[in-house]
C-alpha positions in Angstrom: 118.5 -43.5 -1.5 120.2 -43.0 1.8 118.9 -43.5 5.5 116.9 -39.4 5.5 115.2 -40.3 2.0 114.1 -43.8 2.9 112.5 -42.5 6.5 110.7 -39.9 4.9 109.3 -42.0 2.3 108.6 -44.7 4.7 106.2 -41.9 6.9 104.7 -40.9 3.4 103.2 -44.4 3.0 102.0 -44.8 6.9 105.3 -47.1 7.9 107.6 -46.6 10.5 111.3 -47.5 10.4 113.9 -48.0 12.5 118.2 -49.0 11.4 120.1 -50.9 14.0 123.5 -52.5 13.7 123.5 -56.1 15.6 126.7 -57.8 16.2 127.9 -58.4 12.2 124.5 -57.5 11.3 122.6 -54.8 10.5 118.9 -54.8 10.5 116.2 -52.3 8.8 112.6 -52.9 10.8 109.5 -51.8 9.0 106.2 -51.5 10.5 102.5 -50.1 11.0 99.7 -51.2 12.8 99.3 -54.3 11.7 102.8 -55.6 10.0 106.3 -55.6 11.0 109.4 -56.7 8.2 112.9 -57.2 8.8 115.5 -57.1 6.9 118.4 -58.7 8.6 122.3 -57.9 6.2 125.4 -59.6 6.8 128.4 -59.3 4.6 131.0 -61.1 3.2 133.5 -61.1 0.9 131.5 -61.7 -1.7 128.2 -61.1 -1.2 125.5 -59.4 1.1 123.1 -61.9 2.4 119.7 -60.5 3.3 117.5 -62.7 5.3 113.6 -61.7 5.6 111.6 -62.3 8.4 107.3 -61.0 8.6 104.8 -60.9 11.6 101.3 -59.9 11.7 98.8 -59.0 8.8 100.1 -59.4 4.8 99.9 -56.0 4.4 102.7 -54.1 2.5 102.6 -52.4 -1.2 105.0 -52.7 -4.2 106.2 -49.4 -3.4 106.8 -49.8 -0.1 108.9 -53.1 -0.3 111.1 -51.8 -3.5 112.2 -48.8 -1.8 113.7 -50.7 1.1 115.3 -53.3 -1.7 117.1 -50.5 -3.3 118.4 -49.3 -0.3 120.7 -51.9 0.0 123.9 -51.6 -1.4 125.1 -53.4 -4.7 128.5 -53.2 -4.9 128.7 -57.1 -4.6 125.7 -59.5 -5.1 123.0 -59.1 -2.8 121.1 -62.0 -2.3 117.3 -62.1 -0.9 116.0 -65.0 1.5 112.9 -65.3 3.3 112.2 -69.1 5.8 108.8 -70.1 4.0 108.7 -72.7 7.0 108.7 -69.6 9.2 105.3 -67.6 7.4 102.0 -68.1 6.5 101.4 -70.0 2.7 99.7 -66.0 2.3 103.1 -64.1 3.2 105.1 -66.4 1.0 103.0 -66.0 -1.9 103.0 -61.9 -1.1 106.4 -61.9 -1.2 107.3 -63.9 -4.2 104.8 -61.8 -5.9 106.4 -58.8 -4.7 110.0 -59.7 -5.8 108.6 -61.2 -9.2 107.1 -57.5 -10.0 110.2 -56.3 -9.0 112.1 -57.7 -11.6 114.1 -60.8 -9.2 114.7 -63.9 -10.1 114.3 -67.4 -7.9 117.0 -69.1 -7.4 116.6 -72.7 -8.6 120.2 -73.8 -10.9 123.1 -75.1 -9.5 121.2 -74.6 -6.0 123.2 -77.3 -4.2 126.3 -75.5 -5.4 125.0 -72.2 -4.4 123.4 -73.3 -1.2 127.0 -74.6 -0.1 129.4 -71.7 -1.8 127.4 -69.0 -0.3 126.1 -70.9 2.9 122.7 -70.0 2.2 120.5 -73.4 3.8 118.3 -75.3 1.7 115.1 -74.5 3.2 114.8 -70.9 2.4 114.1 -69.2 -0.9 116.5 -66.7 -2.1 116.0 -64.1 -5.2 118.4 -62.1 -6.1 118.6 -59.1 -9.7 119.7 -60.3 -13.1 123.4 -58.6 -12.4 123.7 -60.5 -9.0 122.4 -63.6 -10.9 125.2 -63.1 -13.2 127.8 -62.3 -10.9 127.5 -65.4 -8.4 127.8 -67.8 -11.3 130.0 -66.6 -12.6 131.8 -66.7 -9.3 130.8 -70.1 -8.9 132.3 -70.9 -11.9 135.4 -69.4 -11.1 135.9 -70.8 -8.1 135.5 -74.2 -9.3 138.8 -73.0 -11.2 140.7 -72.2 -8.2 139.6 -75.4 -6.6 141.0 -77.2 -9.9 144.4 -75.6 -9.6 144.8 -76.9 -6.5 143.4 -80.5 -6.6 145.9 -80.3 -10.0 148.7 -79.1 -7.5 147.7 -81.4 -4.6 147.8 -84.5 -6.8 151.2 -84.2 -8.3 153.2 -82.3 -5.6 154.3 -84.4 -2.2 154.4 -81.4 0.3 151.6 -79.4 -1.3 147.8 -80.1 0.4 144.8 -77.7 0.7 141.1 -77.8 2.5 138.2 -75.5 2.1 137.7 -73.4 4.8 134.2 -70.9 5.6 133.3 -68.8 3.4 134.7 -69.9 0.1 138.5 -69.6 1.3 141.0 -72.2 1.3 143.7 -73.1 3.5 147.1 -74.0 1.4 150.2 -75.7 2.1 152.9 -74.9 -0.3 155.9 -76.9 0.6 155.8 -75.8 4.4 154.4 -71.8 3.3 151.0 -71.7 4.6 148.6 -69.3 3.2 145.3 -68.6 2.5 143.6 -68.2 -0.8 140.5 -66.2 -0.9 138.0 -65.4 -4.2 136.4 -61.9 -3.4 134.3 -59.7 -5.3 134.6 -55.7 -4.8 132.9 -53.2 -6.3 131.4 -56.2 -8.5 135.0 -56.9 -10.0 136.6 -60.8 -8.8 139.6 -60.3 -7.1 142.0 -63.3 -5.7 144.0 -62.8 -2.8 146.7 -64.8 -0.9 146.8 -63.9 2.7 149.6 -64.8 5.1 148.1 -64.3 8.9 145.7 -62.5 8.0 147.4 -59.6 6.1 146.9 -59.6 2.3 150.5 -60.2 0.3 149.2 -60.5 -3.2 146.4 -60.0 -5.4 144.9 -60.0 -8.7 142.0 -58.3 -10.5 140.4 -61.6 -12.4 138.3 -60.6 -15.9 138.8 -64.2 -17.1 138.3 -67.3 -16.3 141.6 -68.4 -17.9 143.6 -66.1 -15.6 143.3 -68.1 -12.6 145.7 -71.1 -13.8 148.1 -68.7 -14.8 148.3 -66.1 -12.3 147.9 -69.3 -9.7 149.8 -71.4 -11.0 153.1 -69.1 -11.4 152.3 -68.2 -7.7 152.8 -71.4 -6.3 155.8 -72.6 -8.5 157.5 -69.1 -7.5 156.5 -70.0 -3.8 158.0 -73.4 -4.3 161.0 -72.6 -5.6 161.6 -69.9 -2.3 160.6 -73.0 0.1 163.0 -75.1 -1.1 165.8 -72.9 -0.2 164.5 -72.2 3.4 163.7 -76.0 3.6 167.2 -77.1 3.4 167.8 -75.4 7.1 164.4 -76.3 8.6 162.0 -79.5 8.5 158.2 -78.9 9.8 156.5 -81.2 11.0 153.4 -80.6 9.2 152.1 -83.7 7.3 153.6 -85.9 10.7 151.2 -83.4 12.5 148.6 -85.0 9.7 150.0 -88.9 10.2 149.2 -88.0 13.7 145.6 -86.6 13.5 144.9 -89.7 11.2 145.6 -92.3 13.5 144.3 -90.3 16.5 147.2 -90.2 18.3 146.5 -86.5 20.2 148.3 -86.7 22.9 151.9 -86.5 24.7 153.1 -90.3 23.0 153.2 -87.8 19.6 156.5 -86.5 20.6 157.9 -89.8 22.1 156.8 -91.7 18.6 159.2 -88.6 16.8 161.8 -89.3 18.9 161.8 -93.2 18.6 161.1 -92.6 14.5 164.2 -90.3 14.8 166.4 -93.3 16.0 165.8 -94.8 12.8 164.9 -92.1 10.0 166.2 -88.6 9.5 163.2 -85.5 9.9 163.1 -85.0 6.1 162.5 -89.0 5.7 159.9 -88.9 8.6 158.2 -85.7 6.8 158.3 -87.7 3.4 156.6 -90.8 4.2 154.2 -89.0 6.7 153.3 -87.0 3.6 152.7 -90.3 1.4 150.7 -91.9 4.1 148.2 -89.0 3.9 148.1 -88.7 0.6 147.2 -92.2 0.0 145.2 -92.2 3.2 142.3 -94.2 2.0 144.6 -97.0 1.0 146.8 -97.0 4.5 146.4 -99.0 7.5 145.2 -96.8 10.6 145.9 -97.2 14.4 144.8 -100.9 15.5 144.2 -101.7 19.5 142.7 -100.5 22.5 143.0 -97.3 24.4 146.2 -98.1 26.5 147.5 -100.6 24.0 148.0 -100.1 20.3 150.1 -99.8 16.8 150.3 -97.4 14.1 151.8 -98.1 10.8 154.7 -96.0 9.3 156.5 -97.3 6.1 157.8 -100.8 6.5 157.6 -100.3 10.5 155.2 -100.7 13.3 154.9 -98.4 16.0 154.1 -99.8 18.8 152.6 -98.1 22.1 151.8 -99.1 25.2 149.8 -96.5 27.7 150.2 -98.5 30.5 153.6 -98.8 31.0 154.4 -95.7 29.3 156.2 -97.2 26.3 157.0 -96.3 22.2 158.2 -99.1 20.2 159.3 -99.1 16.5 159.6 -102.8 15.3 159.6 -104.4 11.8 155.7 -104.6 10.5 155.0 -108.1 10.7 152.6 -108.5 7.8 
């Protein structure tokens, strides 16, 4: 049904209607005398999100409310939610009856899951069509694949570290190449991507849930293996970026405490036990002191800063 069709339906049953695009939104308003809907889309990857808000009398028929449903498109799941907080115990009733008859289904498994893969708050109530029901767990499912992989990854590589990012992406480090991985679906098929800033360099159509080790997994040891060869003329300073941002050391002393570490350690050795120190974070010993006076810990050595008199030390850890 396309945007003709649905007016002219919508003036059949004594409702007006209005389409508007918002900002990354669009929004369908229905209304008569006594009622006004709206349907409020955004889009994302992987799903449309459809949030439902009602003012004035409960007043709208079966007919009425599926015709606007099926206008949405489906290419992806589209997911329902209405702020019960928000409506009248009446209105929330009316529309849970209404999606019930339409065939929809509450969400209510894996809802803490849900609620956080597709940012959907707690509060609301979302319904969503058998296919769509299918579809996001089965996405949920997967990605809890591609999260394996990489805590797999993360745990038995040095240079390799990830975090979750909006959206159901990850950021990745592989040995110094940094990417991100992204879980789509399009045209209701899962698709993985790896983007490089912010242009897509590989992808694959996923049918299995299988696939994902192996079509991930021989990415990032291919990626390895090309990072080790670029590594031997360069050293980032990523995970001493990380040592940093642990001990909350953000300002200019980060560059001095390099260049007193480089006194004593070559960059590769700095980068190596910066990396160990954040992988074993929970078990390290953070900056100690006050503001203009205190020491960080790095390997068997204590760095020692004082703000006042503008001074880096690196001295033998004395416990």
């Amino acid at each position: 049904m396309n945007k003709d069709e649905l007016t002219e339906k919508m003036k059949e049953k004594g409702w007006q209607i209005s389409f508007e695009n918002v900002y990354s939104f669009f929004k369908i308003e229905i209304q008569n005398l006594h009622t006004r809907i709206i349907f409020r889309c955004g889009e994302n990857d992987y799903s449309y999100r459809i949030a439902i808000q009602v003012e004035g009398k409960k007043e709208i028929n079966q007919d009425v409310f599926e015709s606007v449903l099926a206008f949405f498109r489906n290419d992806k799941p589209v997911i329902f939610m209405f702020y019960a907080k928000a409506m009248s115990e009446n209105w929330q009733e009316c529309l849970e009856q209404l999606f019930e008859q339409a065939t929809y289904e509450k969400i209510t498994t894996n809802k803490k899951q849900f609620e956080a893969t597709f940012q959907v708050g707690e509060e609301y109530i979302v319904y969503v069509t058998e296919e769509s029901k299918k579809l996001i767990n089965e996405y949920l499912n997967y990605f809890s694949k591609v999260e394996e992989v990489l805590n797999e990854n993360n745990q038995n590589e040095l240079f390799f570290d990830f975090y979750q990012l909006d959206h159901a992406e990850f950021f990745v480090n592989i040995d110094y190449f940094l990417c991100n991985i992204k879980l789509s679906i399009i045209h209701n098929q899962f698709e993985l991507r790896i983007f490089k800033s912010k242009k897509c360099i590989k992808k694959w159509h996923i049918t299995k849930k299988e696939e994902f080790k192996k079509y991930l997994q021989i990415y990032i040891n291919e990626t390895k293996q090309k990072q080790r060869v670029r590594n031997l003329f360069d050293t980032p300073t990523h995970f001493f970026d990380k040592y940093c941002v642990l001990n909350e050391i953000i300002d200019h002393f980060k560059e001095e405490i390099y260049q007193v570490l480089l006194t004593q350690y070559d960059a590769k050795e700095i980068e190596r036990i910066s990396a160990e120190f954040c992988k074993t974070k929970e078990k390290q010993k953070r900056k100690v002191g006050s503001k203009n006076h205190y020491t960080c810990y790095f390997d068997e050595k204590e760095i020692v800063v004082n703000r006042k008199e503008k001074t880096v030390k690196l001295v033998k850890k004395c416990v």
